[in-house]
N, C-alpha and C positions, 0 to 999 in steps of 0.2 A: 565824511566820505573818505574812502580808501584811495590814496592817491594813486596805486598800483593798477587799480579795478579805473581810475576816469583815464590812467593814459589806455590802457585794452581798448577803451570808448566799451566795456559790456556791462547791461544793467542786470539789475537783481533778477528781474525772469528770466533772459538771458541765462542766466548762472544756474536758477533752481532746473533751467533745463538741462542743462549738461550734466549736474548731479543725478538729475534724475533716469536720465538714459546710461548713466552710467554702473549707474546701481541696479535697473531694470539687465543690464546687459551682462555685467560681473557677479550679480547675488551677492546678499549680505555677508559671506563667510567669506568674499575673496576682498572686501573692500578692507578691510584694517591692512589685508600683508600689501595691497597696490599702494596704502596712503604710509606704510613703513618705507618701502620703497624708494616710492618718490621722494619721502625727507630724506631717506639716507643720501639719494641721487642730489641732494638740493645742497645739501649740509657738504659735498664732496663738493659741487660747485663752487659753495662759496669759502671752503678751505682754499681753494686750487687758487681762486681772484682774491685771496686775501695774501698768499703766498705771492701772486705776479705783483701785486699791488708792493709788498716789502723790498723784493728783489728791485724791482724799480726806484722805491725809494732810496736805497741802498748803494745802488750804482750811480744815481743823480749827484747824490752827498758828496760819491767817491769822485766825482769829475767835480765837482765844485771844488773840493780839498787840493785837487791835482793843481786845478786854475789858479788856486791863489799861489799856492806852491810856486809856480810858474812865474806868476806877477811879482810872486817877492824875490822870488830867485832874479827877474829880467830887471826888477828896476836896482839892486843892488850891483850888476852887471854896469850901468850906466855911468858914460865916460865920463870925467873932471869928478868921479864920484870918490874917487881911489882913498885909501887912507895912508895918511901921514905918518911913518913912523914916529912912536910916540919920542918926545925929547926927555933927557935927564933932568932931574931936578938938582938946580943950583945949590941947594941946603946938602945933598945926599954924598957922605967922602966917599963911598966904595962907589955910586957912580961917575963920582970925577975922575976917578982912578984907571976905569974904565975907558972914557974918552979923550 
């Protein structure tokens, strides 16, 4: 079963009626350009939700990335965290020379 057609709740006769009033109403020469139609309308829907669906992912990522950003930046921020300047090395003559 069509899982599209059980959430509808519409069954199979159901269905062959709507085609059929449909076709009775449109005649056979306008149903191919109404079922062109309707895919092009469908095919345009679900470019449009694949496109919000990206954009969405996208900007999600971009606030995650910010976040961490954030976290690394706040906890390198934190106090007694400072760095030591580094010391000379006792072996080294041009930095003894120095200090």
């Amino acid at each position: 079963m069509v899982p599209a057609l059980l959430f509808l709740d519409i069954s199979f006769g159901e269905i062959f009626i709507i085609v059929a009033v449909i076709f009775i109403i449109f005649g056979p020469q306008k149903i191919p350009e109404i079922a062109r139609k309707v895919g092009k309308g469908m095919r345009e829907i679900k470019k449009a939700s694949s496109e919000i669906k990206r954009e969405i992912h996208r900007e999600t990522n971009n606030y995650k990335t910010d976040l961490d950003l954030e976290r690394i930046v706040n906890e390198s921020d934190l106090p007694g965290d400072e760095k030591q300047p580094a010391k000379p090395e006792k072996g080294n003559k041009e930095i003894d020379k120095e200090v």
